[in-house]
ZAZA-256368 format. One record per residue (C-alpha): residue number from 1; residue in one letter; z negated, x, y. Coordinates in steps of 0.02 Angstrom, whole numbers. Layout:
N
     n   res       pz       px       py
   NUM     a        Z        X        Y
...
! end
This chain:
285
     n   res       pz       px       py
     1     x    -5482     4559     1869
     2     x    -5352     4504     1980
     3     x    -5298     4647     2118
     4     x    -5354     4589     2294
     5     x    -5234     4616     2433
     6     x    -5239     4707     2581
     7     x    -5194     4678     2748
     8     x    -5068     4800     2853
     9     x    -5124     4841     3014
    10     x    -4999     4734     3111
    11     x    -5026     4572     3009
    12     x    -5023     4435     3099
    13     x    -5102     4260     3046
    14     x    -5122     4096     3068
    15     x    -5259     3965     3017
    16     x    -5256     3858     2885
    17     x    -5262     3685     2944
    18     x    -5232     3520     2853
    19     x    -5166     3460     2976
    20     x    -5016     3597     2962
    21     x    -5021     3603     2786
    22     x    -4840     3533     2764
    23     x    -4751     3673     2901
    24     x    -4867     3803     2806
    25     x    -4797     3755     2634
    26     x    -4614     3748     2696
    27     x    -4627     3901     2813
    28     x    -4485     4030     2809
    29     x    -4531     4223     2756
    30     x    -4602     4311     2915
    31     x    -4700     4152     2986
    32     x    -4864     4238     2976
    33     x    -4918     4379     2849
    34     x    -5081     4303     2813
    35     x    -5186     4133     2817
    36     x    -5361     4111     2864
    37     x    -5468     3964     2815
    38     x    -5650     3918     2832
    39     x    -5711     3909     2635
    40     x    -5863     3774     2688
    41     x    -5723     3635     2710
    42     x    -5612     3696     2552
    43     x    -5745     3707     2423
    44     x    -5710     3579     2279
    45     x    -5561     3483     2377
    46     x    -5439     3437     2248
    47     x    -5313     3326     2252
    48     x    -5140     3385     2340
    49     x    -5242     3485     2470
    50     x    -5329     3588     2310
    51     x    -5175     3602     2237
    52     x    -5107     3656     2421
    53     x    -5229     3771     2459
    54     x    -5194     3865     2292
    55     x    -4988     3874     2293
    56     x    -5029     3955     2484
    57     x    -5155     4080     2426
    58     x    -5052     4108     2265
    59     x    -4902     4163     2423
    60     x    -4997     4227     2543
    61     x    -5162     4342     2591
    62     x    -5304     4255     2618
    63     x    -5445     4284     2727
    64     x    -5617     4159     2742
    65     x    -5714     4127     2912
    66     x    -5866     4041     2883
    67     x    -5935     3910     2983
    68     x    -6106     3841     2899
    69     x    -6219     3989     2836
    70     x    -6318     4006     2990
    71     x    -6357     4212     2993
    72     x    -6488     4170     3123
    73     x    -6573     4019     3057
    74     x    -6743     4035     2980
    75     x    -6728     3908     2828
    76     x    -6699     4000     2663
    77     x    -6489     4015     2603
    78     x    -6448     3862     2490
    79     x    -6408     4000     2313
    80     x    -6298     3858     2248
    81     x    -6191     3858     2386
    82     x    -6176     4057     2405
    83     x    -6150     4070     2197
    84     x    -5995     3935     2235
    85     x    -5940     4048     2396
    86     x    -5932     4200     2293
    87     x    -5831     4097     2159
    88     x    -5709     4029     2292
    89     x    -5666     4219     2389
    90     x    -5635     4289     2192
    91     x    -5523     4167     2134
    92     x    -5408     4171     2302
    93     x    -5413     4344     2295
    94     x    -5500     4346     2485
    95     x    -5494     4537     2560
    96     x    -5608     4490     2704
    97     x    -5755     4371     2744
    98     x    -5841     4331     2895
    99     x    -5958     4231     2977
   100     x    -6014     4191     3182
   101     x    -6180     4286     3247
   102     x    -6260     4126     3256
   103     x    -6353     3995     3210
   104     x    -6310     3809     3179
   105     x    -6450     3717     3080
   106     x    -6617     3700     3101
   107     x    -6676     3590     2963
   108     x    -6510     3526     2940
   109     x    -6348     3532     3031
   110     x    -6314     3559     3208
   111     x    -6122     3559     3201
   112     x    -6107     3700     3333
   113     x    -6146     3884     3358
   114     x    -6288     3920     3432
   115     x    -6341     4090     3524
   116     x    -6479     4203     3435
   117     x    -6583     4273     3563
   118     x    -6555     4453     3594
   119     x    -6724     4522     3550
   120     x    -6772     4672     3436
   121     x    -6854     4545     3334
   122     x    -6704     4449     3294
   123     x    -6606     4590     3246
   124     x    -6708     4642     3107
   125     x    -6709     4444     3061
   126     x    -6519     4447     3067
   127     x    -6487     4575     2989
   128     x    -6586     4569     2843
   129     x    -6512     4395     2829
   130     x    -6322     4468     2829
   131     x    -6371     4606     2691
   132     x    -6446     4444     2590
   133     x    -6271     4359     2600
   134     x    -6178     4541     2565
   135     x    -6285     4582     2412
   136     x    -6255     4386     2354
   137     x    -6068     4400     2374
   138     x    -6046     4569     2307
   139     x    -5968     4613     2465
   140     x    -5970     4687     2640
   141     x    -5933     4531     2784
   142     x    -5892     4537     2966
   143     x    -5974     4452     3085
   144     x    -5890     4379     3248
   145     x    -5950     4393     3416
   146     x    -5967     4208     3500
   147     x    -5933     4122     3638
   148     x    -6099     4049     3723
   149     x    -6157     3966     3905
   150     x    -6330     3985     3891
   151     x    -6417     4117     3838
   152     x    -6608     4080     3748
   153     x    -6665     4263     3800
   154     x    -6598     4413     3831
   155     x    -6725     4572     3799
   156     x    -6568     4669     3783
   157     x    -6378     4638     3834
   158     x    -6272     4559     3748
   159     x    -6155     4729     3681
   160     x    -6336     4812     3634
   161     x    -6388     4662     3491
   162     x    -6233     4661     3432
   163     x    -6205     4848     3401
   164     x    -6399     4842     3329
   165     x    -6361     4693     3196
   166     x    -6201     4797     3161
   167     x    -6309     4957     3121
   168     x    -6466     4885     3016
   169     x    -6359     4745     2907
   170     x    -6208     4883     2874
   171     x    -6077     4734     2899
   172     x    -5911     4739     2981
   173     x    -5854     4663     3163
   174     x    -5734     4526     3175
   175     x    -5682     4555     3363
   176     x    -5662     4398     3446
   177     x    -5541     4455     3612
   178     x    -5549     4257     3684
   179     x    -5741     4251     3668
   180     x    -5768     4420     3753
   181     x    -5623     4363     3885
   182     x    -5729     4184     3899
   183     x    -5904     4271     3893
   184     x    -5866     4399     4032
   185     x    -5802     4283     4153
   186     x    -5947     4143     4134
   187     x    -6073     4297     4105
   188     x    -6020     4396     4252
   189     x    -5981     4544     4145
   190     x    -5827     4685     4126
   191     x    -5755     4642     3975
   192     x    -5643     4789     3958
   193     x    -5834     4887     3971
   194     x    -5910     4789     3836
   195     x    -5756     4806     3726
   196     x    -5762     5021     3738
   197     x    -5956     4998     3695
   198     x    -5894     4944     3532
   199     x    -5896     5033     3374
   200     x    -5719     5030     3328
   201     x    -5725     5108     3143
   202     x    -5829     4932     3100
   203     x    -5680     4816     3153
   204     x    -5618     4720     3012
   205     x    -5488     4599     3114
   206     x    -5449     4519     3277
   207     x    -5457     4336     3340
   208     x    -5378     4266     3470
   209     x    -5360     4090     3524
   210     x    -5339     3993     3691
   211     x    -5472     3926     3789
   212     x    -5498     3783     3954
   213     x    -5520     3832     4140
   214     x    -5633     3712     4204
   215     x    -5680     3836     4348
   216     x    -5631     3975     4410
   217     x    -5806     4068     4343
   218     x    -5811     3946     4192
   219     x    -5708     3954     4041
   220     x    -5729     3844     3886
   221     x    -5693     3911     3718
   222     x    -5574     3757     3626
   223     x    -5452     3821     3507
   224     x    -5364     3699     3572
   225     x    -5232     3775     3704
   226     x    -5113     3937     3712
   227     x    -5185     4086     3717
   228     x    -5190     4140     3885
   229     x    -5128     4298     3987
   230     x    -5286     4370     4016
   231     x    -5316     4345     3833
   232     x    -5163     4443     3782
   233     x    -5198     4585     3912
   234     x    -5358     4602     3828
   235     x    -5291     4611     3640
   236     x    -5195     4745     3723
   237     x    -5316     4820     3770
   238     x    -5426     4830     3596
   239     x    -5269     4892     3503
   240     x    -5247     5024     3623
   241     x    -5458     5065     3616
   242     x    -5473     5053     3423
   243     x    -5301     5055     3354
   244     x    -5199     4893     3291
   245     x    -5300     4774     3159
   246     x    -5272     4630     3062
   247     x    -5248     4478     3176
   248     x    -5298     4290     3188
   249     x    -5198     4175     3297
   250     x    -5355     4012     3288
   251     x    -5276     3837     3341
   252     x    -5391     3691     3285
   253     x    -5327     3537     3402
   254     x    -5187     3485     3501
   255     x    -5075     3565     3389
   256     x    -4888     3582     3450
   257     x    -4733     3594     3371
   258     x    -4754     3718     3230
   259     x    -4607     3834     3307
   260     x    -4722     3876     3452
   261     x    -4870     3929     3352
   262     x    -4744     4036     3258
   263     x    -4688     4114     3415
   264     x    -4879     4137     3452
   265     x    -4886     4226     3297
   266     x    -4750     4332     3349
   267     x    -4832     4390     3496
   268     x    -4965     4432     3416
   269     x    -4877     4549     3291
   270     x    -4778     4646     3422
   271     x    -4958     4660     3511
   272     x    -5004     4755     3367
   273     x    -4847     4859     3342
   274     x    -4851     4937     3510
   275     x    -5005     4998     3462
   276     x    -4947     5088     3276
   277     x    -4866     5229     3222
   278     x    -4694     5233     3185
   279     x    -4700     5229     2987
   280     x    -4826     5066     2985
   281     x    -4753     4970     3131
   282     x    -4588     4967     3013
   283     x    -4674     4911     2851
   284     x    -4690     4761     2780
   285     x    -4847     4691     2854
! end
């Protein structure tokens, strides 16, 4: 079996987009140190993206986000489509997969992410859901904390469900800084409080990503804008809680010039080295 790689610390990465595929392909050494694409829209493309896709995982670490399993749906998985998931994270190697704490279908697709109430109930539902998807992968996932702006019901806050689904499935946390940043302004929350509530040993990586001010107490989460100073402040402030991770820079519209996502990448890897020791903020990441 092929080795899988691993991520340094102070990697910093960038999504996989079509839409950059040609800077991605041409991109000097020291770009990024890792790639992250969603496997639901890669899954059987051939063609020059397949072949694409391949010649950048064959160069490059790659890590999966899904968008389209639904952890806190009620309808049964579709088998076929986790047994060609597995498939697809073995033969590009993937180190990590996650998924949102969401749902997004309800007898068939809602094309967004939807909030799971927080109630003890649901976390026994989602959870047994995410150890269903580990044991069918052969692997441990992460699950991302979302962005929301309504709220079903809350029996519990926000930081307790999440730390409970963390506990009973025995899955990882991808730590989404711009959702917490986004949630604890529109929520009325301190998000450098919900952030030290966190269990830190369960972090697999970090996103960030920029988001719209359409108020001053409402913030929309687009992908689609720099990441913000807040935003930064608050990676910051996660390295310096739980150490530096592995860490996504997500752009998914209104891309600019390439050059200024690569400087985005940049700041994102110093971010990170600040935070490490001496011998791993000089290694190759």
């Amino acid at each position: 079996m092929t080795a899988i790689p691993s991520l340094s610390p102070v990697a910093a990465g960038l999504g996989l987009r079509r839409a950059l595929m040609g800077p991605l392909q041409a991109a000097a050494p020291g770009d990024f140190d890792f790639l992250e694409c969603a496997p639901d829209n890669w899954i059987g493309v051939g063609g020059r993206f397949g072949e694409g896709l391949r010649e950048l995982s064959a160069k490059h670490p790659l890590v999966c986000h899904g968008l389209s399993l639904s952890l806190g749906a009620v309808e049964p998985f579709d088998e076929t489509y986790l047994l060609k998931l597995r498939r697809f994270l073995d033969e590009h190697r993937v180190p990590i997969y996650s998924e949102h704490l969401s749902y997004c279908s309800d007898d068939g697709q809602l094309y967004d992410l939807m909030p799971i109430p927080f109630t003890e109930e649901a976390v026994h539902h989602v959870a047994g859901r995410i150890r269903q998807v580990q044991d069918a992968l052969g692997r441990r996932i992460a699950v991302e904390n979302i962005s929301y702006y309504a709220a079903p019901y809350q029996a519990m806050p926000e930081i307790d469900f999440i730390n409970a689904v963390l506990a009973e499935a025995d899955c990882d946390l991808l730590l989404d800084v711009n959702n917490i940043f986004v949630n604890a302004v529109n929520h009325r929350y301190d998000a450098h409080d919900f952030m030290r509530r966190l269990p830190g040993a369960r972090i697999a990586y970090y996103h960030v990503a920029g988001h719209y001010d359409e108020a001053e107490d409402l913030k929309v989460d687009t992908h689609g804008a720099p990441v913000k100073p807040g935003v930064w402040e608050l990676l910051d402030t996660a390295c310096a809680m739980f150490g530096p991770r592995p860490a996504l820079l997500e752009r998914d519209f209104n891309f600019p010039p390439y050059a200024e996502l690569v400087a985005e990448v940049a700041t994102v890897r110093d971010t990170l080295r600040r935070h490490a020791p001496a011998e791993v903020r000089h290694a190759r990441a």
